[in-house]
Backbone of each chain as ProteinMPNN parsed JSONL, in Angstrom:
{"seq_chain_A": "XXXXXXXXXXXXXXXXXXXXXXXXXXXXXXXXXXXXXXXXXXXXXXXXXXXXXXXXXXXXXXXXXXXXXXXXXXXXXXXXXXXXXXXXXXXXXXXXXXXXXXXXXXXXXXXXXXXXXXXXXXXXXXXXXXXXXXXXXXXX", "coords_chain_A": {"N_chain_A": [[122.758, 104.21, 150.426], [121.609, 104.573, 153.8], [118.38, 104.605, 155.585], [118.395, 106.333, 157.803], [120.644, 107.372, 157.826], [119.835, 109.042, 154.872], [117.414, 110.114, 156.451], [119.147, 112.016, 157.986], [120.874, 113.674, 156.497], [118.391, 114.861, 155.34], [117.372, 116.637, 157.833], [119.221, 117.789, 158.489], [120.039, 120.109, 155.894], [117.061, 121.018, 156.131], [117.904, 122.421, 158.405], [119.615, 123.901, 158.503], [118.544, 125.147, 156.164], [116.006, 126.551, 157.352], [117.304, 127.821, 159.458], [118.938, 129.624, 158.122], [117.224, 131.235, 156.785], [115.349, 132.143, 159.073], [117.192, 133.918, 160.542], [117.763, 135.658, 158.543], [115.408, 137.235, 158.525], [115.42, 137.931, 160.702], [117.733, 139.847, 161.236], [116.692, 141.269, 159.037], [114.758, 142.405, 160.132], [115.813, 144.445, 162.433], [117.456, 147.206, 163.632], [119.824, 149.946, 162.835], [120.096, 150.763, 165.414], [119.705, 148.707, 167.099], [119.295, 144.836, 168.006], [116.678, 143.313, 166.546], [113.593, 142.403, 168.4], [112.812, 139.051, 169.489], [110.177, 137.612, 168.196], [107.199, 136.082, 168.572], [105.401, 135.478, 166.376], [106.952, 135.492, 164.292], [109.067, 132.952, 165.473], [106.984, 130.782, 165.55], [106.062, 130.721, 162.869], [108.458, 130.053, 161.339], [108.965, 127.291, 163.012], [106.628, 126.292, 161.872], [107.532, 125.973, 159.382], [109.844, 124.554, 159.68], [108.869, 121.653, 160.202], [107.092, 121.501, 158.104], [108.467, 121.292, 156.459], [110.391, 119.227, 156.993], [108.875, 117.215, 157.722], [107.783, 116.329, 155.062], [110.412, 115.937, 153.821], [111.093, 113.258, 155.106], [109.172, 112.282, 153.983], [109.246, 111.697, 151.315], [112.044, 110.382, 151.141], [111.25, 108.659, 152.48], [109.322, 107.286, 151.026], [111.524, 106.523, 148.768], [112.233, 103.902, 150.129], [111.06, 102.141, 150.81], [110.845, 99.711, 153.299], [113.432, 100.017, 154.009], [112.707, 102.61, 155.73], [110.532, 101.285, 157.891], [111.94, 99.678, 159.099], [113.611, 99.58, 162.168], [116.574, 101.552, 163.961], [119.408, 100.034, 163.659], [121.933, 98.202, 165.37], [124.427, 99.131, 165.026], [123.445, 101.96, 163.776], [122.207, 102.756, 165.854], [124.448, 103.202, 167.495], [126.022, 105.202, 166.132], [124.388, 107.3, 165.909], [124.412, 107.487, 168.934], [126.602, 108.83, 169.187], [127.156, 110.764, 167.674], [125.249, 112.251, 169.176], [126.374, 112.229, 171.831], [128.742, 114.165, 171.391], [127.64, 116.136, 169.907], [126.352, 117.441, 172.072], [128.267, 118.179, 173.326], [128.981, 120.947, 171.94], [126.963, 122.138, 171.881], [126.71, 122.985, 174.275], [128.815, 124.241, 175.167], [128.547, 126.421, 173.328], [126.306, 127.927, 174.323], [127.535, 128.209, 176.888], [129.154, 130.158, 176.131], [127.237, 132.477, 174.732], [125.746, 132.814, 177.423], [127.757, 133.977, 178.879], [128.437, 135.804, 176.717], [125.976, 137.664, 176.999], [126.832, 138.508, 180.034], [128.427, 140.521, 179.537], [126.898, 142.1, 177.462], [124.573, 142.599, 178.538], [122.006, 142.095, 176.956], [119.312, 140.877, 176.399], [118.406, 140.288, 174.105], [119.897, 139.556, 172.02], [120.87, 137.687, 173.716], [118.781, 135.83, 173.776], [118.521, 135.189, 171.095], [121.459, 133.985, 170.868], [121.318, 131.633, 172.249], [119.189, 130.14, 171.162], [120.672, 130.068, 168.788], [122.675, 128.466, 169.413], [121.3, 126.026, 169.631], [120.275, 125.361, 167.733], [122.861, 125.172, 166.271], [123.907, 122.953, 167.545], [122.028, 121.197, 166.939], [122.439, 120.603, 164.053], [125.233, 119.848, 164.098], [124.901, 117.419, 165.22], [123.318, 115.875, 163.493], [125.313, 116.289, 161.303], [127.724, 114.939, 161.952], [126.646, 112.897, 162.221], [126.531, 111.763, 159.087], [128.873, 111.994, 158.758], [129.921, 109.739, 160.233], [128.247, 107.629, 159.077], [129.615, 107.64, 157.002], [132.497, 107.213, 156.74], [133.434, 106.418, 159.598], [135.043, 104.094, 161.866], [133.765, 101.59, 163.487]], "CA_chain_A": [[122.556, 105.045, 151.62], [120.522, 103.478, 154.53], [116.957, 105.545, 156.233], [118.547, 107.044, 158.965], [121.343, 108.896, 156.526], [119.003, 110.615, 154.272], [117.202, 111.379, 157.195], [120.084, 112.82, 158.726], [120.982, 114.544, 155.268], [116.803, 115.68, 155.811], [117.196, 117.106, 159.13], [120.5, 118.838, 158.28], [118.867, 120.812, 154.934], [115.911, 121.491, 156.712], [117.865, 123.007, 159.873], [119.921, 124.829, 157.814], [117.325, 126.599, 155.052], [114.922, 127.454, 158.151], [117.683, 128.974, 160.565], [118.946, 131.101, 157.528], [115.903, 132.282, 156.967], [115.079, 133.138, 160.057], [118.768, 134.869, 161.124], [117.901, 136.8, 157.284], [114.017, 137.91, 158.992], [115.867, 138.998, 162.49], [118.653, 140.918, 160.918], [116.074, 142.178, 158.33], [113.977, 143.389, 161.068], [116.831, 144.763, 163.049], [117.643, 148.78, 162.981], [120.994, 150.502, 163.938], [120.255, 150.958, 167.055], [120.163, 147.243, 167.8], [118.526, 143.706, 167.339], [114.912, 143.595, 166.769], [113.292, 141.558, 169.472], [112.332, 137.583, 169.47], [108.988, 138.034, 167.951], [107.268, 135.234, 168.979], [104.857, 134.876, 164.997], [107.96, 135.072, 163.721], [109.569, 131.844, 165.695], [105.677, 130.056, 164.838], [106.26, 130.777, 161.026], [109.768, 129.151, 161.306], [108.589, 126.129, 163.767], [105.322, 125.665, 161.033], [108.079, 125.866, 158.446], [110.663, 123.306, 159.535], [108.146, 120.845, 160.536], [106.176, 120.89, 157.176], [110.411, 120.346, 155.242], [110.917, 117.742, 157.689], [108.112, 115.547, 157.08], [108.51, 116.172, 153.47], [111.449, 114.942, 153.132], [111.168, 111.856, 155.335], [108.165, 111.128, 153.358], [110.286, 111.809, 150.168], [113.0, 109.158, 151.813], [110.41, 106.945, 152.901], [109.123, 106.841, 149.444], [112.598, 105.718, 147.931], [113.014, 102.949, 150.026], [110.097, 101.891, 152.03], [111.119, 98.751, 153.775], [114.11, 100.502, 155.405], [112.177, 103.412, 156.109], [109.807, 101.199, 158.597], [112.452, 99.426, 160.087], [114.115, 100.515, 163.548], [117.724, 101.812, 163.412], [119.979, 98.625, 163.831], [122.946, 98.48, 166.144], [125.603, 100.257, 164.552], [123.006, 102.724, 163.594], [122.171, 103.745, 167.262], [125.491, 103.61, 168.123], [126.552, 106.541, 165.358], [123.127, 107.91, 166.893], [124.582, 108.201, 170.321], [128.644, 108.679, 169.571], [126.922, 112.26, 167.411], [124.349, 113.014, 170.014], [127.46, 112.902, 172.558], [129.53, 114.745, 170.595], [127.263, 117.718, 169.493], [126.063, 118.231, 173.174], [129.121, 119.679, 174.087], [129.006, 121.615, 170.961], [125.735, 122.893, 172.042], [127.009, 123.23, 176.202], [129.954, 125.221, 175.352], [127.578, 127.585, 172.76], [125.004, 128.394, 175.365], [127.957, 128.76, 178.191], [129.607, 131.313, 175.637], [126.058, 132.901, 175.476], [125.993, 133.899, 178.902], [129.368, 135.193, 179.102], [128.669, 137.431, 176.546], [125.477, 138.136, 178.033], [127.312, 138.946, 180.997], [129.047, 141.701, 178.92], [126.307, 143.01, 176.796], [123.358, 142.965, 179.153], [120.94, 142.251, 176.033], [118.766, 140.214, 176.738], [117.719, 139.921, 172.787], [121.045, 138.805, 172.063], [121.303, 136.089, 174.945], [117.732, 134.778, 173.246], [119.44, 134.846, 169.431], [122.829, 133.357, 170.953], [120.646, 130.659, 173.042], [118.704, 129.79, 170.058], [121.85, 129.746, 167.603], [123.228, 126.7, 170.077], [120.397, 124.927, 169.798], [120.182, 125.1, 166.459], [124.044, 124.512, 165.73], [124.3, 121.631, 168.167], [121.256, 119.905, 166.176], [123.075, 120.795, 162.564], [126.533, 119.411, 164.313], [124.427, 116.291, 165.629], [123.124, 115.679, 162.05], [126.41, 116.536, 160.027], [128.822, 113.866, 162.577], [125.941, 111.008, 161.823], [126.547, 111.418, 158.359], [130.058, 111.614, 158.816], [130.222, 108.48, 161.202], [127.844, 106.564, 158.675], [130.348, 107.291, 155.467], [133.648, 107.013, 157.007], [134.109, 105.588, 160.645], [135.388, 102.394, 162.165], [133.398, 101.723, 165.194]], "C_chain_A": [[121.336, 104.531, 152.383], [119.029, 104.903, 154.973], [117.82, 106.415, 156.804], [119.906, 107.625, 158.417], [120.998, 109.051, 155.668], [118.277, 110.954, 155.679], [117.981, 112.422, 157.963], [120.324, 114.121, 158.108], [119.492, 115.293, 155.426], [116.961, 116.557, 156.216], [118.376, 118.544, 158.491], [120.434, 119.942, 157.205], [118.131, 121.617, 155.527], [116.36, 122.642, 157.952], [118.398, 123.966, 159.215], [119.618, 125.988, 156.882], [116.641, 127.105, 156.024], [115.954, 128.151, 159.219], [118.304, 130.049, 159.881], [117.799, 132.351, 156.793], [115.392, 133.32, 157.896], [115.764, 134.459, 160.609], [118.165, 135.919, 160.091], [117.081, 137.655, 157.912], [114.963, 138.535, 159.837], [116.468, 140.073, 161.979], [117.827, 141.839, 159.717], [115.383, 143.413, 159.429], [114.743, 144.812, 162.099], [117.376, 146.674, 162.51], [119.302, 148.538, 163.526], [121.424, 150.499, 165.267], [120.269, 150.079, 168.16], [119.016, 146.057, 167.689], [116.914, 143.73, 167.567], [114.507, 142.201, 167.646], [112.779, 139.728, 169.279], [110.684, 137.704, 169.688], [107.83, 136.298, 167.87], [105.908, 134.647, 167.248], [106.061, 134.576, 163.92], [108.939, 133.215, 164.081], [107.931, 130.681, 164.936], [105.956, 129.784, 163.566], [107.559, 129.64, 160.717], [109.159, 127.713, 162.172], [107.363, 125.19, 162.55], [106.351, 124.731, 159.606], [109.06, 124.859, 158.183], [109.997, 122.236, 159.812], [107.425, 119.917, 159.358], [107.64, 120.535, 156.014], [110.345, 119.096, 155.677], [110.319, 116.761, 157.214], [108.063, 115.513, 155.904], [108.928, 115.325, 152.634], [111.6, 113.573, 153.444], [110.045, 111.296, 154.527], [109.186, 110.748, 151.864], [111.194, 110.199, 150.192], [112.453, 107.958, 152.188], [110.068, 106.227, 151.577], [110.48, 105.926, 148.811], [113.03, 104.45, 148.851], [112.014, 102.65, 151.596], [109.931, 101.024, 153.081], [112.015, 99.362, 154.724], [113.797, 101.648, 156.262], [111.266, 102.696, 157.476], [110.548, 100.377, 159.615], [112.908, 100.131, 161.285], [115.253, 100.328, 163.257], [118.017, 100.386, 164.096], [121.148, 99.026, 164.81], [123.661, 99.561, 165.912], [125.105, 101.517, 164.417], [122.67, 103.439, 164.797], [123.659, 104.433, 167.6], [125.972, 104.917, 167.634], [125.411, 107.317, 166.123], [123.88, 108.72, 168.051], [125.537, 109.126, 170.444], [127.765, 110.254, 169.216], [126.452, 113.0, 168.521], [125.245, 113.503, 171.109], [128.242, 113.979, 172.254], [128.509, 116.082, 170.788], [126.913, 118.225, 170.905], [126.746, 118.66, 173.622], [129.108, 120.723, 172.987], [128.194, 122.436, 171.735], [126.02, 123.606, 173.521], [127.587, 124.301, 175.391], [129.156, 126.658, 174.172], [126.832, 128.491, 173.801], [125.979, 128.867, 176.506], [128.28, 130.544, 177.545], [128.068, 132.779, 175.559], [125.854, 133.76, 176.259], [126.876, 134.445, 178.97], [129.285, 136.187, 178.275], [127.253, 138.67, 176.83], [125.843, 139.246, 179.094], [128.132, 140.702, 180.66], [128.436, 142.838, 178.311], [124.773, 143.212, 177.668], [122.171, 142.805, 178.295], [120.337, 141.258, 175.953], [118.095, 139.243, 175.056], [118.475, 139.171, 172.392], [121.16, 137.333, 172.811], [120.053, 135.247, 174.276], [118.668, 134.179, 171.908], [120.339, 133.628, 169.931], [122.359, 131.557, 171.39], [120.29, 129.735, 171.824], [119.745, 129.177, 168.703], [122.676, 128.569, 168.187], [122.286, 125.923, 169.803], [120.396, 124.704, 168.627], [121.329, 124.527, 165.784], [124.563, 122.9, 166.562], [123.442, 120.981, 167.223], [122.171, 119.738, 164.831], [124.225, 119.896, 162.689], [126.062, 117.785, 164.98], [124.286, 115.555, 164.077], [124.283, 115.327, 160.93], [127.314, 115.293, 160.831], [127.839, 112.674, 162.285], [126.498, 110.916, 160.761], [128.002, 111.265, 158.268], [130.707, 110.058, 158.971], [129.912, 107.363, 159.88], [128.692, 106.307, 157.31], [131.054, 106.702, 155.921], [134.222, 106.489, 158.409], [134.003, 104.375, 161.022], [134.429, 102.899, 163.414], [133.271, 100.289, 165.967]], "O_chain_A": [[120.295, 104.147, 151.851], [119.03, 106.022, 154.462], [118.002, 107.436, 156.142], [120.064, 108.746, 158.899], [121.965, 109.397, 154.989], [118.513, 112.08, 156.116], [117.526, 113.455, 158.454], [120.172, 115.236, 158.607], [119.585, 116.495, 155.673], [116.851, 117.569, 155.524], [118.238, 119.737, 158.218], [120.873, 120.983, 157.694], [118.363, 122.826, 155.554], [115.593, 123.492, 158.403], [117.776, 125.028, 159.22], [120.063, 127.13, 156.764], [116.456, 128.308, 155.842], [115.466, 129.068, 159.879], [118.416, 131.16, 160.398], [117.686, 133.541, 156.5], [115.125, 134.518, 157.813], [115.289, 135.537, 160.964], [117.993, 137.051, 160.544], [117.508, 138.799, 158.074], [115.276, 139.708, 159.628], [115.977, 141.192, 162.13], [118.225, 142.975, 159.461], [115.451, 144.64, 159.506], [114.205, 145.89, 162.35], [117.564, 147.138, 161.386], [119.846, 147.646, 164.177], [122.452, 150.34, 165.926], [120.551, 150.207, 169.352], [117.891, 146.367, 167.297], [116.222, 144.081, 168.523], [115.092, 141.126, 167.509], [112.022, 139.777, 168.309], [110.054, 137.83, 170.738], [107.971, 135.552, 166.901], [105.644, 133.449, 167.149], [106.104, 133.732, 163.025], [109.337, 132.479, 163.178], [108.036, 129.98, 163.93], [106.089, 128.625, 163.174], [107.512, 128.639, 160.002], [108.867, 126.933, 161.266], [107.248, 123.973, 162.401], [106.183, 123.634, 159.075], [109.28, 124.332, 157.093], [110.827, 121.35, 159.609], [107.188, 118.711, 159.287], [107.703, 119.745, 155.072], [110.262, 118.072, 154.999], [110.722, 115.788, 156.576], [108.366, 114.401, 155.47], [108.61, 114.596, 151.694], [112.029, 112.734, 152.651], [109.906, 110.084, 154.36], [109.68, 109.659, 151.57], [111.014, 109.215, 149.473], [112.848, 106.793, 152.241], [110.36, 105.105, 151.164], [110.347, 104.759, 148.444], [114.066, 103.876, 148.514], [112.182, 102.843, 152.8], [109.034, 101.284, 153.883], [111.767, 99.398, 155.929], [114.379, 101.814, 157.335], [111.176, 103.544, 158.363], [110.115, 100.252, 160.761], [112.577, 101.31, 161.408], [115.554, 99.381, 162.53], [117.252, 99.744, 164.817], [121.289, 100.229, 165.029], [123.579, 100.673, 166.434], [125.859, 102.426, 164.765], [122.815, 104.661, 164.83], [123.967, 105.598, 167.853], [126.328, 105.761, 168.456], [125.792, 108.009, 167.067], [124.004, 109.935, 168.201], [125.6, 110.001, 171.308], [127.608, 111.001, 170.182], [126.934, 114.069, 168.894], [125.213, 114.675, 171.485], [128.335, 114.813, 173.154], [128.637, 116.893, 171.705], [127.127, 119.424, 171.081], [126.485, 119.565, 174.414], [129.358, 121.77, 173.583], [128.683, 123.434, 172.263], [125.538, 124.705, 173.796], [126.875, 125.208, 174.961], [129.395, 127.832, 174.457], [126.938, 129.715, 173.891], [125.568, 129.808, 177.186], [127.946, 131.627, 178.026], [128.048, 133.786, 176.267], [125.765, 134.983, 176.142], [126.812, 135.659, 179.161], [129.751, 137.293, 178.548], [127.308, 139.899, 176.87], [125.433, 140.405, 179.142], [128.278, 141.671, 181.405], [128.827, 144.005, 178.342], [123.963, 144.048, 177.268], [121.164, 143.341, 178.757], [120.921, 140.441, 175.241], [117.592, 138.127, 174.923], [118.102, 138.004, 172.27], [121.484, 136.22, 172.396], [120.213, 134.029, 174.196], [119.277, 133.116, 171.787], [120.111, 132.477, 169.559], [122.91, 130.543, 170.961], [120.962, 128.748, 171.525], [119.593, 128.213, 167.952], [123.288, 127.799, 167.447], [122.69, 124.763, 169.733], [120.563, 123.508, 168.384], [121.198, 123.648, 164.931], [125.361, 122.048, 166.173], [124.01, 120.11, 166.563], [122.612, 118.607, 164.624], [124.465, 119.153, 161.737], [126.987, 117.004, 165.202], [125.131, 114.772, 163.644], [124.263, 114.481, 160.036], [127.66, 114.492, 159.963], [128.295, 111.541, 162.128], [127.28, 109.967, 160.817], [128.375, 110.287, 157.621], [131.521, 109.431, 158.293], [130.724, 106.503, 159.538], [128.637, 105.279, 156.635], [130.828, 105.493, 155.864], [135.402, 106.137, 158.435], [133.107, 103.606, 160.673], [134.328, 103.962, 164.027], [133.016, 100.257, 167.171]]}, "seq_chain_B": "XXXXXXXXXXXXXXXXXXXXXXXXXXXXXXXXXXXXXXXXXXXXXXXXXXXXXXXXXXXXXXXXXXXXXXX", "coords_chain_B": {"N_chain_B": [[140.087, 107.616, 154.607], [138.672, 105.318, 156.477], [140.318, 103.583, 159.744], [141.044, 99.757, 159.668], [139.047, 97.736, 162.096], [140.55, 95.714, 164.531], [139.518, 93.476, 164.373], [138.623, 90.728, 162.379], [136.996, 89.069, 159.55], [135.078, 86.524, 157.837], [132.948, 87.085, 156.179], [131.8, 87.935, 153.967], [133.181, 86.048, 152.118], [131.526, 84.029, 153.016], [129.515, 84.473, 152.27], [128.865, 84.55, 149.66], [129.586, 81.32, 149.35], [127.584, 80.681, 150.234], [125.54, 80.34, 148.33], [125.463, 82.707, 146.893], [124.516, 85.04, 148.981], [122.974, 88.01, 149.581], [124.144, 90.946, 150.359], [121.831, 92.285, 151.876], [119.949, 90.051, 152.239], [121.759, 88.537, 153.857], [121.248, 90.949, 155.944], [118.846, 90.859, 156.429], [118.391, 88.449, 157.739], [119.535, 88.564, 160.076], [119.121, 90.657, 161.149], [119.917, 93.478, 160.928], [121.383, 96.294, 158.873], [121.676, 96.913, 155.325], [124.014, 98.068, 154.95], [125.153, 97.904, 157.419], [125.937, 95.562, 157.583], [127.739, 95.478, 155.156], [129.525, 97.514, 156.353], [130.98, 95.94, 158.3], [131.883, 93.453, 156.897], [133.582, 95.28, 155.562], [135.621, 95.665, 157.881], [134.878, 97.777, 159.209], [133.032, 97.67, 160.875], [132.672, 96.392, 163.945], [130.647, 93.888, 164.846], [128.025, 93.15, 167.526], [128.437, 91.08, 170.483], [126.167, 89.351, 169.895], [124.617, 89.751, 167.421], [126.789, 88.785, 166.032], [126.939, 85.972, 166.69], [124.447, 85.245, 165.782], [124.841, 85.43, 162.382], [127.368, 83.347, 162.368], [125.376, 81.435, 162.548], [123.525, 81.709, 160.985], [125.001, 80.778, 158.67], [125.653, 78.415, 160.011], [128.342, 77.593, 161.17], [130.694, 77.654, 162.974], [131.465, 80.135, 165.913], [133.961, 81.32, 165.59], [134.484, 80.701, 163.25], [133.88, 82.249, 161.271], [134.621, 84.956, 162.554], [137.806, 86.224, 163.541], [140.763, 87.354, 165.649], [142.884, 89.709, 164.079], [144.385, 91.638, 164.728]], "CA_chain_B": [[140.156, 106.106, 154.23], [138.753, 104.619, 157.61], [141.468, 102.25, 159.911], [140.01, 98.681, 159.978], [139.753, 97.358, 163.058], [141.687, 94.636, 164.641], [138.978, 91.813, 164.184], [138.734, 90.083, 160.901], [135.969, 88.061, 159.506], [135.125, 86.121, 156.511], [131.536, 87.165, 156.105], [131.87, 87.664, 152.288], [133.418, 84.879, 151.911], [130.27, 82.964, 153.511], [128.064, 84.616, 151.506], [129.579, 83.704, 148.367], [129.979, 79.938, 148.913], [125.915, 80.013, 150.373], [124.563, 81.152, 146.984], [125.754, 84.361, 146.511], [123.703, 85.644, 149.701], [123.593, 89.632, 149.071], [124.26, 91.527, 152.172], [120.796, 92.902, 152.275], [119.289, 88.831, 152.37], [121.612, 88.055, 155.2], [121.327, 91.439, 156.62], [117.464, 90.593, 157.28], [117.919, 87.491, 158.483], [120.364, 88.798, 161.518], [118.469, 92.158, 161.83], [120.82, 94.64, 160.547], [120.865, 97.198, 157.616], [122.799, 95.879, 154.159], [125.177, 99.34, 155.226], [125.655, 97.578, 158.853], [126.633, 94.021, 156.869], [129.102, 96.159, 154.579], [130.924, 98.048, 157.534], [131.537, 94.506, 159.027], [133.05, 93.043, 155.638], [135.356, 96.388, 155.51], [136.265, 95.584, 159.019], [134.338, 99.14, 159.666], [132.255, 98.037, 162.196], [132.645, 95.292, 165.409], [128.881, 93.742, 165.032], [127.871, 92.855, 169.186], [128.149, 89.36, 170.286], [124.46, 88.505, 169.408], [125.169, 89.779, 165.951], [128.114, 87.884, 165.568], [126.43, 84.626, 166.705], [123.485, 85.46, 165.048], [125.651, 85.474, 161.371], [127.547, 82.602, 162.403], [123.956, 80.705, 163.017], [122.907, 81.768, 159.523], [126.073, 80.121, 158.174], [125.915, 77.472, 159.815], [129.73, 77.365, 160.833], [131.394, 78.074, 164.882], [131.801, 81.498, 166.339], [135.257, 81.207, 165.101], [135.556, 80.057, 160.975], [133.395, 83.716, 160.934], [135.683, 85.963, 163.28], [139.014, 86.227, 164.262], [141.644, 88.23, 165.438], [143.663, 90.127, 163.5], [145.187, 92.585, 164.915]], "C_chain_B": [[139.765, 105.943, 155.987], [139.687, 103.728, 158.002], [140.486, 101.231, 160.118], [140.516, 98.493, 161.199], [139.919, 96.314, 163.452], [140.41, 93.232, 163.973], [138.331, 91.587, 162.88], [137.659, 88.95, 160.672], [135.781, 87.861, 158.11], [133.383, 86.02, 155.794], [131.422, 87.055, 154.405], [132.103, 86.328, 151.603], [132.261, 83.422, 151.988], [129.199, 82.838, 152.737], [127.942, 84.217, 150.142], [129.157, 82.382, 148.085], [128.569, 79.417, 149.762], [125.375, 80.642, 149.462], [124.617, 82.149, 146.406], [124.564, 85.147, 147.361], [123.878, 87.097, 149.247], [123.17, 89.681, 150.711], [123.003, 91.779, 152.352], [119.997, 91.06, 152.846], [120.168, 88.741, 154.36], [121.771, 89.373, 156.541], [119.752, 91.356, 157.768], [117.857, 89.355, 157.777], [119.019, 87.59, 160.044], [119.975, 90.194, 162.086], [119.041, 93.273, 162.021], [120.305, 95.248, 159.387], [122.014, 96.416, 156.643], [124.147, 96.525, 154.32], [125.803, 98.595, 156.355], [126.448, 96.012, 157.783], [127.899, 94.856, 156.119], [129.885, 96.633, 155.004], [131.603, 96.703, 158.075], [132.505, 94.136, 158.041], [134.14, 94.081, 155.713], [135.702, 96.324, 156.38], [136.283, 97.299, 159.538], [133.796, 99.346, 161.097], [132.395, 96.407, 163.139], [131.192, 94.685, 165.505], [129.399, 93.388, 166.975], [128.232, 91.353, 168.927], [127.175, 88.385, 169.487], [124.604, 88.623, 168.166], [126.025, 88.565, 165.338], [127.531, 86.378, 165.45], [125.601, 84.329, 165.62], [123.644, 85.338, 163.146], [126.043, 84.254, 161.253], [126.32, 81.225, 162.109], [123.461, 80.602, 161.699], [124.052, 80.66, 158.403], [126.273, 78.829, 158.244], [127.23, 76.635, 160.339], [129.834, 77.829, 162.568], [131.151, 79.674, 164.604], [133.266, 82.124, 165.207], [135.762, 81.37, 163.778], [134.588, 81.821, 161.027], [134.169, 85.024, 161.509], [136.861, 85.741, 163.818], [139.398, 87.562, 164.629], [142.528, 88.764, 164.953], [144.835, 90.819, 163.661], [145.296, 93.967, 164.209]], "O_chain_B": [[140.568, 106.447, 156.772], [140.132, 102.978, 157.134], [139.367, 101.458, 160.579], [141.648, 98.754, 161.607], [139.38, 95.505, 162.697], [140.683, 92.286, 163.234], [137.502, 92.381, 162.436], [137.48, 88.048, 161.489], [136.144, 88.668, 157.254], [132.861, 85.123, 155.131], [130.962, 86.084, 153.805], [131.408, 85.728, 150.783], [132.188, 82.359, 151.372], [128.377, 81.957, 152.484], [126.989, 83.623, 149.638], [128.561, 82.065, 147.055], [128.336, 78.229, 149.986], [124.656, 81.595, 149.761], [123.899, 82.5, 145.47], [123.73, 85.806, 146.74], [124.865, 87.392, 148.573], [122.529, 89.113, 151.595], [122.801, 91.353, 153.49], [119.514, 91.054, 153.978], [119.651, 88.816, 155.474], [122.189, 89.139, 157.675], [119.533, 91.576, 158.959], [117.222, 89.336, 158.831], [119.12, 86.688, 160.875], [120.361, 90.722, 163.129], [118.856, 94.018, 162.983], [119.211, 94.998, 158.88], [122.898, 95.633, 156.989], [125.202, 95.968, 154.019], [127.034, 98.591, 156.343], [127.648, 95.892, 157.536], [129.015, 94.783, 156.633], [131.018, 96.544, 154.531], [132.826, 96.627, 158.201], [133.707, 94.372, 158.158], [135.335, 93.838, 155.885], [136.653, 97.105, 156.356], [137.22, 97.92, 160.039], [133.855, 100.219, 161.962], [132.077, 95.368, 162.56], [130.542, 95.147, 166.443], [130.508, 93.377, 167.509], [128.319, 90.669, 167.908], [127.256, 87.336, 168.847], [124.751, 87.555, 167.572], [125.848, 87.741, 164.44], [127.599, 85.697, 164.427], [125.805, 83.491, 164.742], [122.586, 85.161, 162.543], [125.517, 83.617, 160.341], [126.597, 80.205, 161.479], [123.006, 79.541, 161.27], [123.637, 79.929, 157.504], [126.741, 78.088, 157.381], [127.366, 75.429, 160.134], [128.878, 78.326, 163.165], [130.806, 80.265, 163.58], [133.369, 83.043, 164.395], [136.787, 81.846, 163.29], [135.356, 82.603, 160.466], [134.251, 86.041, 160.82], [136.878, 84.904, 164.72], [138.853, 88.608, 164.276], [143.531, 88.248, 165.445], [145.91, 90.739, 163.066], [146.169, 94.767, 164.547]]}, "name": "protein", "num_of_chains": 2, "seq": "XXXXXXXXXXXXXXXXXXXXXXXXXXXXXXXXXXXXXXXXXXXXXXXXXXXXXXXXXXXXXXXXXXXXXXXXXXXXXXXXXXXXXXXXXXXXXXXXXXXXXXXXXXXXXXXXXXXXXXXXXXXXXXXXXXXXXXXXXXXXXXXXXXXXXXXXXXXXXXXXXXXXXXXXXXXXXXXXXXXXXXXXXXXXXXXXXXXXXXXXXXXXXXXXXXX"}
């Protein structure tokens, strides 16, 4: 497995343990009567938290294999790079349009942050998960 | 199972009958990863032109005795 899939495998871990965390905090915080607000020590705590996984693990990854760790990705390796990065941004568009539309329905402004936030976060996860895809199994 | 695609090359073959190169040797000396040299052999990945030359060059051999078409 080359640098740039474990870091992918990294990223994808990392996005995943800190946005169920966070979703667990919101909906912990959260009454009956409707979502508890986008608390802005709460996003900090999470931002401190995926930051100090991330480098972590790339150090982790760098460690096992330190030569390809300092190289720069190589052809093929951008290219899976870009084909994902294309790819998940509509992932992420069509999240954020849905979003607003239901926005448009629920008027909640707490919601439209969450929903906003939950694209951004699933486009990166769906950026991450198609590299590693690309780098097992596609022709390109 | 990935489809290979159409163009065919005898990179293994090269590396073999120059010493038993390992993909990672002639992946540094054309500036790839040993993963990018192994998609090529499975007919995974299309290296660029410069690549291609760049392989050939290490070899030693035309554009050609290293890539074809296959179909």
């Amino acid at each position: 497995m080359g640098f740039q899939e474990k870091s992918a495998w990294v990223m994808l871990a990392t996005l995943v343990l800190t946005a169920a965390l966070y979703f667990y905090n919101v909906l912990s915080l959260s009454t009956a009567d409707g979502l508890a607000p986008p608390l802005l020590p709460v996003l900090l705590v999470y931002t401190v938290i995926l930051v100090v996984i991330a480098v972590v693990g790339h150090i982790a990854a760098a460690l096992m294999s330190p030569k390809e760790a300092n190289a720069a990705p190589d052809e093929r390796e951008k290219q899976i790079a870009d084909r994902a990065e294309s790819q998940a941004g509509r992932v992420m568009g069509f999240l954020i349009m849905l979003s607003l539309a239901v926005y448009l329905f629920s008027y909640s402004g707490h919601l439209l942050f969450y929903g906003v936030f939950a694209s951004l976060i699933i486009g990166q996860v769906a950026e991450y998960l198609l590299q590693i895809v690309y780098f097992r199994t596609a022709s390109l | 199972m990935a489809k290979k695609l159409p163009i065919g090359n005898r990179v293994r073959e090269l590396r073999e009958a120059h010493g038993a190169m390992t993909q990672s040797e002639l992946g540094d000396a054309v500036g790839v990863t040993r993963q990018t040299v192994a998609a090529i052999e499975q007919r995974r990945y299309s290296p660029t032109l410069e690549t291609a030359f760049r392989i050939a060059q290490v070899f030693a051999v035309p554009l050609e005795e290293v890539f074809y078409w296959q179909g």
